[in-house]
N, CA, C and O atoms as CSV, one atom per row, in Angstrom:
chain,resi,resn,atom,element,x,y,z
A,1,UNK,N,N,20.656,-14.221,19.540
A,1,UNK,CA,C,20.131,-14.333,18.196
A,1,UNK,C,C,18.625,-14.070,18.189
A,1,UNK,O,O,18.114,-13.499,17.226
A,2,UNK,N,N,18.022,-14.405,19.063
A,2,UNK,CA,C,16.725,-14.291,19.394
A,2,UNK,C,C,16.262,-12.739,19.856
A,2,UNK,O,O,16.751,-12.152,20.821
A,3,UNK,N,N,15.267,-12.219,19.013
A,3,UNK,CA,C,14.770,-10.523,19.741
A,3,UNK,C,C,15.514,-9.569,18.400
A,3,UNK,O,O,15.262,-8.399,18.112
A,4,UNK,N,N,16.448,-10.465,17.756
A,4,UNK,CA,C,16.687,-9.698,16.527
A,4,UNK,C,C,15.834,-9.478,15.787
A,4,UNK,O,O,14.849,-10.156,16.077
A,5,UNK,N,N,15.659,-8.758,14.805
A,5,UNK,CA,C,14.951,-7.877,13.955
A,5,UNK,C,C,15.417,-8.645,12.492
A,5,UNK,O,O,16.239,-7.966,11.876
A,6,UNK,N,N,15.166,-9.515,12.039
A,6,UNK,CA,C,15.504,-10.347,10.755
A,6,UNK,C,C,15.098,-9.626,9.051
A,6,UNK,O,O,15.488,-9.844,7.904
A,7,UNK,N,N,14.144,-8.721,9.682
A,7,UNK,CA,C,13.394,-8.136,8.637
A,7,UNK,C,C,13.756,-6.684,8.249
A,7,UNK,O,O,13.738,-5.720,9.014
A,8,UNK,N,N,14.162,-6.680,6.648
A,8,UNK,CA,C,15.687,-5.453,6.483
A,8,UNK,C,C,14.447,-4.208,5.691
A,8,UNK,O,O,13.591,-4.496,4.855
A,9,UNK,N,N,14.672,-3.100,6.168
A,9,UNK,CA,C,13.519,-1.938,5.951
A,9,UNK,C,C,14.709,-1.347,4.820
A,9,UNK,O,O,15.889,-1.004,4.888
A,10,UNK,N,N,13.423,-1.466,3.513
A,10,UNK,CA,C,14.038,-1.274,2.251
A,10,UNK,C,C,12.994,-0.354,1.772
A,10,UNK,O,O,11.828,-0.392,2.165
A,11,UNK,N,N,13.587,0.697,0.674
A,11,UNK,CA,C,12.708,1.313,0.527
A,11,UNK,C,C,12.045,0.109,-1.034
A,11,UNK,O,O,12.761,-0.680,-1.650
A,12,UNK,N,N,10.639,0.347,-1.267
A,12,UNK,CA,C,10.485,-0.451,-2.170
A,12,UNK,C,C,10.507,0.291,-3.722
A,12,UNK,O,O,10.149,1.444,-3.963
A,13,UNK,N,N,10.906,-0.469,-4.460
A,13,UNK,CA,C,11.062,-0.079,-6.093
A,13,UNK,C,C,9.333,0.432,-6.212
A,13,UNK,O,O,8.497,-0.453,-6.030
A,14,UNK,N,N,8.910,1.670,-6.478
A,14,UNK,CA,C,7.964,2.555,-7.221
A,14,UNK,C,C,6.981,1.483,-8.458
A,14,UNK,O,O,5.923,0.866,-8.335
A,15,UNK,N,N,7.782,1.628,-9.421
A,15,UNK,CA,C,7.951,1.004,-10.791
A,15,UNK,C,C,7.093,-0.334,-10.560
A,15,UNK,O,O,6.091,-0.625,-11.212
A,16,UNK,N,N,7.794,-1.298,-9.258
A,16,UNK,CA,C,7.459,-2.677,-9.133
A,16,UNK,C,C,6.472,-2.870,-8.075
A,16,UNK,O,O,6.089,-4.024,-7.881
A,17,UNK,N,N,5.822,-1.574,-7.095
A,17,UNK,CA,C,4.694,-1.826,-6.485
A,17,UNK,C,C,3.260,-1.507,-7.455
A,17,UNK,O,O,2.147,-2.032,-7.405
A,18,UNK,N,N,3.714,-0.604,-8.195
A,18,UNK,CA,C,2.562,0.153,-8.983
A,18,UNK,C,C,2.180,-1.319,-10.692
A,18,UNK,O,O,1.338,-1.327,-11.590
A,19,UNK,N,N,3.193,-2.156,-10.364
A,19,UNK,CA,C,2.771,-3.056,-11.665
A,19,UNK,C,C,1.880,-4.126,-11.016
A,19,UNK,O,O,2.063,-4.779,-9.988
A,20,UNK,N,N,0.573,-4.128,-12.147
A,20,UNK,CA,C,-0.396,-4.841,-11.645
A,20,UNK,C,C,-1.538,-4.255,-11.185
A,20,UNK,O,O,-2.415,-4.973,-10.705
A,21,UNK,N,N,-1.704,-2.860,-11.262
A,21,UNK,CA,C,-2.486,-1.762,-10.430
A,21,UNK,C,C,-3.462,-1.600,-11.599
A,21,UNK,O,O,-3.134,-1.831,-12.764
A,22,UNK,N,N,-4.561,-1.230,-11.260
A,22,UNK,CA,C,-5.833,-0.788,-12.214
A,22,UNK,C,C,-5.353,0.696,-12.534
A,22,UNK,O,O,-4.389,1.264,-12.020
A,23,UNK,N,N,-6.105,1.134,-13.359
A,23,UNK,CA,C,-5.614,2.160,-14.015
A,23,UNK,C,C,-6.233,3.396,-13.305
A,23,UNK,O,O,-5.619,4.459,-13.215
A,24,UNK,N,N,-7.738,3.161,-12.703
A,24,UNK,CA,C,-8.367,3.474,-12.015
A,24,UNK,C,C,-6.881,3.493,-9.939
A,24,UNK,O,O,-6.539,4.223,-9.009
A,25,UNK,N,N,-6.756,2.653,-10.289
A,25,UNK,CA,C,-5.761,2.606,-8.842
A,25,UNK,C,C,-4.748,3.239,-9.416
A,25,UNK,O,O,-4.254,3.587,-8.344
A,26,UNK,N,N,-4.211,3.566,-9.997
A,26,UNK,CA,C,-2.947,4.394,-10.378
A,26,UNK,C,C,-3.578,5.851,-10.500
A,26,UNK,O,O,-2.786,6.709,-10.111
A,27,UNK,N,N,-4.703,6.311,-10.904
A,27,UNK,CA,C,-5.424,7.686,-10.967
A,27,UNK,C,C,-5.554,8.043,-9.530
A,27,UNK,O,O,-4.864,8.995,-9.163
A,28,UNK,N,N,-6.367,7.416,-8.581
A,28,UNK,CA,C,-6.377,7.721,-6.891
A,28,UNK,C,C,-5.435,7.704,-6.519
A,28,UNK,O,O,-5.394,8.256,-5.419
A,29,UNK,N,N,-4.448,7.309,-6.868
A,29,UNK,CA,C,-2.735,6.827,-5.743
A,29,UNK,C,C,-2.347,7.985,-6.626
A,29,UNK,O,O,-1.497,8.552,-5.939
A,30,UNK,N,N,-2.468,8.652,-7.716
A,30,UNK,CA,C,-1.270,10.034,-8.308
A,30,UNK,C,C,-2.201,11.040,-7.086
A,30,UNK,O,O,-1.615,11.686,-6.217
A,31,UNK,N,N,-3.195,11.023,-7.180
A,31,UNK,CA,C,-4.399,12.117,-6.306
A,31,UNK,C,C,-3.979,12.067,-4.461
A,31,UNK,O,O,-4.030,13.049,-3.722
A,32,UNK,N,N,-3.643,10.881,-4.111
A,32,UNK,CA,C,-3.414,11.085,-3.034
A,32,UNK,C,C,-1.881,10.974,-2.625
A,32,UNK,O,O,-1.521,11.210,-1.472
A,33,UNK,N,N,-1.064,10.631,-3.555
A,33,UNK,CA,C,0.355,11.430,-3.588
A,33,UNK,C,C,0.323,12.764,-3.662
A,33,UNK,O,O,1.045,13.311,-2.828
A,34,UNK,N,N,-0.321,13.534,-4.439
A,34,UNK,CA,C,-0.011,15.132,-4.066
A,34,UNK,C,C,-0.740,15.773,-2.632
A,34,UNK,O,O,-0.571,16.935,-2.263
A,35,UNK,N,N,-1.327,15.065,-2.131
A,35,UNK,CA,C,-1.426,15.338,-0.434
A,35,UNK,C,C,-1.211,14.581,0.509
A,35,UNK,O,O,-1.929,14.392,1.491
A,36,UNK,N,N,0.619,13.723,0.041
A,36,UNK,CA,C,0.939,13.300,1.042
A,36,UNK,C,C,0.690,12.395,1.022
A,36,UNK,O,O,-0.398,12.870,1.344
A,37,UNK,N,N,0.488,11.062,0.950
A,37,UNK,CA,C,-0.012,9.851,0.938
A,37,UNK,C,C,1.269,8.791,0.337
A,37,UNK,O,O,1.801,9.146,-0.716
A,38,UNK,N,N,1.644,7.806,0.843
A,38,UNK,CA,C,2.563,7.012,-0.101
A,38,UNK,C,C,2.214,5.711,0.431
A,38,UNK,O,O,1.991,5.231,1.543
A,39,UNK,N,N,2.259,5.180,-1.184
A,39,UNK,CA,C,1.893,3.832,-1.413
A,39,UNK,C,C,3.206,3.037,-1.056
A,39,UNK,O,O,4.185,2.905,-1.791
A,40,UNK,N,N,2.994,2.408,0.529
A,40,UNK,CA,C,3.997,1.339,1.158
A,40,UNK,C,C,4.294,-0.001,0.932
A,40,UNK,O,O,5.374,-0.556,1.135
A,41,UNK,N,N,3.125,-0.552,0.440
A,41,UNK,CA,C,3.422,-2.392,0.027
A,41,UNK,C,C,1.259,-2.554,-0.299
A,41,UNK,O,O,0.091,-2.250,-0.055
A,42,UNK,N,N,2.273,-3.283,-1.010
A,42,UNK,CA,C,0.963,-3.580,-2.111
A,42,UNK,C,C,0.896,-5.912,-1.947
A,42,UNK,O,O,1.525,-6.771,-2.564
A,43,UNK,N,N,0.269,-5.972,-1.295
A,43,UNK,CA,C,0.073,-7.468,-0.924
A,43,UNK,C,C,-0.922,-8.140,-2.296
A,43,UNK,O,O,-1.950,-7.623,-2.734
A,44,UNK,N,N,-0.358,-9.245,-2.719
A,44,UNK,CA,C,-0.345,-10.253,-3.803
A,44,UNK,C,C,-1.018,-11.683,-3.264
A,44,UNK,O,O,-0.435,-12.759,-3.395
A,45,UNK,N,N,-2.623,-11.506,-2.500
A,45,UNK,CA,C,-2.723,-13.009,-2.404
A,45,UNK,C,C,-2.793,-13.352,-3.459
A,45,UNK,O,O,-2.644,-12.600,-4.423
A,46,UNK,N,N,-3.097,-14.878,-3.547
A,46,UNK,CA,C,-3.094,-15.958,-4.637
A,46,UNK,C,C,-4.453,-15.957,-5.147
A,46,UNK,O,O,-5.517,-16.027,-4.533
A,47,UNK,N,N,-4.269,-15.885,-6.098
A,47,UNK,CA,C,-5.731,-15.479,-7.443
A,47,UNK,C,C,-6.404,-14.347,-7.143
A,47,UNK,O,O,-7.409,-14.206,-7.839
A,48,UNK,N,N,-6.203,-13.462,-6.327
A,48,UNK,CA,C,-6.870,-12.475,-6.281
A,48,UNK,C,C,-6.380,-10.906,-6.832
A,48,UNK,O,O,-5.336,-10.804,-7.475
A,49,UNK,N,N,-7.093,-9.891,-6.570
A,49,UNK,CA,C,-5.909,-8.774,-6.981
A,49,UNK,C,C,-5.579,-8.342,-6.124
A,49,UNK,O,O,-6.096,-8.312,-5.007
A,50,UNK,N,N,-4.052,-7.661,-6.738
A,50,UNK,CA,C,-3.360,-6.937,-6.015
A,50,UNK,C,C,-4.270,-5.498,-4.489
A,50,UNK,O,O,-4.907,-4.465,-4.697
A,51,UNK,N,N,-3.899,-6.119,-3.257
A,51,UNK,CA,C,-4.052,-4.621,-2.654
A,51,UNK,C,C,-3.171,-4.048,-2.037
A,51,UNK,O,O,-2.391,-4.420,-1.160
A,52,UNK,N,N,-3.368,-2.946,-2.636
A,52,UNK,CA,C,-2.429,-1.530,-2.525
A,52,UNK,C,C,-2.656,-0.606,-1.008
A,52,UNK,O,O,-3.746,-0.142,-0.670
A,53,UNK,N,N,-1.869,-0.523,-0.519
A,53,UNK,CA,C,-1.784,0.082,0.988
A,53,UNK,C,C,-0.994,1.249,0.727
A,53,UNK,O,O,0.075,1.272,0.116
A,54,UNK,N,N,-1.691,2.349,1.310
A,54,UNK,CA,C,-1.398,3.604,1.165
A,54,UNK,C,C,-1.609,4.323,2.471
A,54,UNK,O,O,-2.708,4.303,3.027
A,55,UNK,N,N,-0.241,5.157,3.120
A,55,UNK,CA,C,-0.043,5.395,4.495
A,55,UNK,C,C,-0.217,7.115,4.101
A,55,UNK,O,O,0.196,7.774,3.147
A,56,UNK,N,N,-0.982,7.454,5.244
A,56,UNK,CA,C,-0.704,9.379,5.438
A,56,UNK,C,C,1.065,9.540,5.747
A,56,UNK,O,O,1.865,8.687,6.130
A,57,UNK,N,N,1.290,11.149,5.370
A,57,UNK,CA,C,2.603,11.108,5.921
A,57,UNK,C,C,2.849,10.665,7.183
A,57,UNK,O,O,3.889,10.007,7.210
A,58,UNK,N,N,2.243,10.771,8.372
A,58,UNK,CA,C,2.488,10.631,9.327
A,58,UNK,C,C,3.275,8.947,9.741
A,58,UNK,O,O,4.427,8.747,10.126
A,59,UNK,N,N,2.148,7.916,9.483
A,59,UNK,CA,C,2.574,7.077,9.025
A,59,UNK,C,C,1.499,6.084,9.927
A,59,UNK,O,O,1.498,4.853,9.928
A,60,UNK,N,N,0.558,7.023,10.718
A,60,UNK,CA,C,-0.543,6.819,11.871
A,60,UNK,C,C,-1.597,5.838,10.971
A,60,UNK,O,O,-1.968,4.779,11.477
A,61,UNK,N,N,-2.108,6.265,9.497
A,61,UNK,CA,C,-3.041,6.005,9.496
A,61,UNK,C,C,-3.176,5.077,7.602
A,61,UNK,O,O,-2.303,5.212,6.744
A,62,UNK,N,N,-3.801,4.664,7.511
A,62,UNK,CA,C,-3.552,4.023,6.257
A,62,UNK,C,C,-4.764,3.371,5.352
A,62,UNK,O,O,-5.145,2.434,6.054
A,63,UNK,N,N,-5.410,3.380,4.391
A,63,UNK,CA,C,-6.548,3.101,3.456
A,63,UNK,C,C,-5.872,2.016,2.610
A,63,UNK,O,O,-4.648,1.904,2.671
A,64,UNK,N,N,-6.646,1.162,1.775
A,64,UNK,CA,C,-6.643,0.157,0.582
A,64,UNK,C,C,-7.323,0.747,-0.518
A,64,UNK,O,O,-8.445,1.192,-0.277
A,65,UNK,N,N,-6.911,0.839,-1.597
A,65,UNK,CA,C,-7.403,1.502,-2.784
A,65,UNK,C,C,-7.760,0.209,-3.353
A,65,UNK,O,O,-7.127,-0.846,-3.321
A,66,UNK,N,N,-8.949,0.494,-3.909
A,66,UNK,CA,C,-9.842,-0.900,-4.140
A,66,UNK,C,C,-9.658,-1.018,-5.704
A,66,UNK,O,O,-8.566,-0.458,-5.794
A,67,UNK,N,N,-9.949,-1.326,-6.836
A,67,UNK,CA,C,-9.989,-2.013,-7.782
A,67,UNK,C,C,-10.427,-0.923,-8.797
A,67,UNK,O,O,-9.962,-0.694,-9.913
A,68,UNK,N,N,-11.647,-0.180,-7.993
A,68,UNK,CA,C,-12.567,0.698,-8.794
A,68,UNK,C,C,-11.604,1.962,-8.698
A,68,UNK,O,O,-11.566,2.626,-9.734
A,69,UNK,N,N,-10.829,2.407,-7.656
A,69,UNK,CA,C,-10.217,3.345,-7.023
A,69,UNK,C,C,-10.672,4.288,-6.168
A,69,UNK,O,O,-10.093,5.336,-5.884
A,70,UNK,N,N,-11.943,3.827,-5.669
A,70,UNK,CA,C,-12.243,3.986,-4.598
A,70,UNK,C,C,-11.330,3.675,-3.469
A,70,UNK,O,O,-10.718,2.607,-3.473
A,71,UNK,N,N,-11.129,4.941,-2.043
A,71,UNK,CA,C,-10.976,3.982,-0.903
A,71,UNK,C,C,-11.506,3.557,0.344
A,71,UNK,O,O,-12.472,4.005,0.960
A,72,UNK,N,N,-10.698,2.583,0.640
A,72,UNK,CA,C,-11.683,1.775,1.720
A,72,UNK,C,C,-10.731,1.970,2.884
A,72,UNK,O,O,-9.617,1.449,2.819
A,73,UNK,N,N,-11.154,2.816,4.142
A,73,UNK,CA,C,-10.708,3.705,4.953
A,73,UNK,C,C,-11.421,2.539,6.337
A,73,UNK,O,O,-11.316,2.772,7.541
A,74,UNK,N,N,-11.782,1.904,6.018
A,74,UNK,CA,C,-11.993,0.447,7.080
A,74,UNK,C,C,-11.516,-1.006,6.533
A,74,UNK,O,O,-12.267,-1.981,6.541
A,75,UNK,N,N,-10.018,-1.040,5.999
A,75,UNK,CA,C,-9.770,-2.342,5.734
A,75,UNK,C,C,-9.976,-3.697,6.762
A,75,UNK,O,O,-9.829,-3.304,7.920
A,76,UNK,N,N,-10.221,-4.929,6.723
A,76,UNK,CA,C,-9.981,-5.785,7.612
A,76,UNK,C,C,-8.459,-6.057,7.551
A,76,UNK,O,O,-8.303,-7.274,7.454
A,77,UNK,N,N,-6.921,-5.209,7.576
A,77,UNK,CA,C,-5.780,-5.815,7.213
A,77,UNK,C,C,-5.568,-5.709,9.240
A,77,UNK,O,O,-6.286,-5.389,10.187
A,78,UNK,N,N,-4.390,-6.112,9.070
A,78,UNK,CA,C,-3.552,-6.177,10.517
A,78,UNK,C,C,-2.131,-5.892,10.199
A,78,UNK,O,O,-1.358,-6.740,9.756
A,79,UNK,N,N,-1.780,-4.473,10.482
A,79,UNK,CA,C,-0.674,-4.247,10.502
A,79,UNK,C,C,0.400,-4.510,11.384
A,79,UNK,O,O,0.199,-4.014,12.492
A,80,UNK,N,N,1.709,-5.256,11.253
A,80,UNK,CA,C,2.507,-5.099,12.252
A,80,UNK,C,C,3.734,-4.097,12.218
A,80,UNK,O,O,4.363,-3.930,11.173
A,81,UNK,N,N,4.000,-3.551,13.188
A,81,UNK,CA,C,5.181,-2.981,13.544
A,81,UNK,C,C,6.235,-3.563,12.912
A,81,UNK,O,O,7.379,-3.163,13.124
């Protein structure tokens, strides 16, 4: 039971990562969808806003689209496998 993988790889609903997004973050995320870019999970701490994580195709490399829609290509996040 132990060494299993508990955690089920879903693709996520579009519609329900993009709600909550600045309008400004929905303008950079259409811009970096047409070269490839997809917005993977969008993390909800508590009282703060939404951040939006956005992976190259590859899947190597990944930015936070900030508020303004700027991005920030040095997040402090920690990704796991």
């Amino acid at each position: 039971m132990y060494g299993r993988e508990r955690r089920q790889r879903q693709d996520p609903d579009t519609a329900t990562l993009r709600a909550g997004l600045t309008p400004a973050q929905l303008h950079a995320l259409a811009t970096l969808e047409q070269f490839g870019w997809t917005l993977r999970f969008v993390r909800r701490p508590l009282f703060r806003d939404p951040v939006p994580v956005v992976f190259q195709r590859d899947g190597r490399r990944f930015v936070v689209l900030e508020a303004d829609g700027t991005l920030n290509e040095a997040p402090d996040l920690v990704i796991r496998d």
